[in-house]
N, C-alpha and C positions, 0 to 999 in steps of 0.2 A: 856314669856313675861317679861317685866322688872317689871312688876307688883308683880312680884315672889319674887323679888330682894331686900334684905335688904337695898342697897343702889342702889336707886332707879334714873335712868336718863341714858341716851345713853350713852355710852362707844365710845370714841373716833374711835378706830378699826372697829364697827360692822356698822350693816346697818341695818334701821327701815322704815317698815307702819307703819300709824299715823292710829289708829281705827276711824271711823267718824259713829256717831250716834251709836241708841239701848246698850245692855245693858254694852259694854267695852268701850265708848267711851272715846277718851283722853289717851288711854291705848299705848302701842309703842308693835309693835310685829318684834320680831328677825326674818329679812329676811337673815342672810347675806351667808349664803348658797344655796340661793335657785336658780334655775335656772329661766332664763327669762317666760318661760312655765309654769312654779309652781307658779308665780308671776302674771302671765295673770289668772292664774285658778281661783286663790280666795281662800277662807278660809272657812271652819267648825270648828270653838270655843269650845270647853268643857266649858259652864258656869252653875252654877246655879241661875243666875241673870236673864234670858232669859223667853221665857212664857213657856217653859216647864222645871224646873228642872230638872240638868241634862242634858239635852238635847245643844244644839250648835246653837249658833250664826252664820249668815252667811254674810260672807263680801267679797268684789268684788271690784276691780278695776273700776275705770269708764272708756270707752272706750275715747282714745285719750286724757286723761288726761295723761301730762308731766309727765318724774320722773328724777330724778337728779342722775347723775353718783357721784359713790365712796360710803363713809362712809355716817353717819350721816342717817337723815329720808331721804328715796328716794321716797316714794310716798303713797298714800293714800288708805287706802280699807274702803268702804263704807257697811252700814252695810243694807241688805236687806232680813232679816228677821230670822225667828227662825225654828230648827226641832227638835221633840224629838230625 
C-alpha cells in the first residue's frame, strides 16, 4: 500500500483501488499486477486498526461499478467488514 511509502502518493507508472470506508479508508492499494479476476475478488488486509487486532479488513468491489483503463486509481474496493 502506498501507505508503507516514505513518499507517499501514486506513482505515475502503477495502478490503484482507492479503499472506501472502515478501518484503511483513504488508503491507495497497488493493483498494478493483478489480473482482472483478482480484482473482481476483493481483498483481505492485515490490519491492526480493524475489530480484531491482527486480524483483516475486507473489501470488495461493488458490482457494475466502472473502472478506468491504464495507470492512475482504476477503481474502488469497499470495505465490508473485518475477520480475525
Amino acid at each position: 500500500m502506498v501507505g508503507d511509502d516514505p513518499n507517499p502518493g501514486p506513482l505515475p507508472h502503477r495502478t490503484y483501488a482507492t479503499l472506501i470506508g472502515g478501518p484503511l479508508d483513504g488508503l491507495l492499494l497497488d493493483v498494478t499486477d493483478w489480473r482482472p479476476e483478482e480484482i473482481d475478488g476483493g481483498v483481505a488486509l492485515s490490519t491492526e486498526l480493524g475489530r480484531w487486532p491482527g486480524g483483516r479488513a475486507l473489501y470488495d468491489p461493488r458490482r457494475g461499478e466502472l473502472r478506468a483503463p491504464g495507470p492512475g486509481v482504476m477503481c474502488r474496493f469497499h470495505y465490508s467488514g473485518d475477520t480475525p
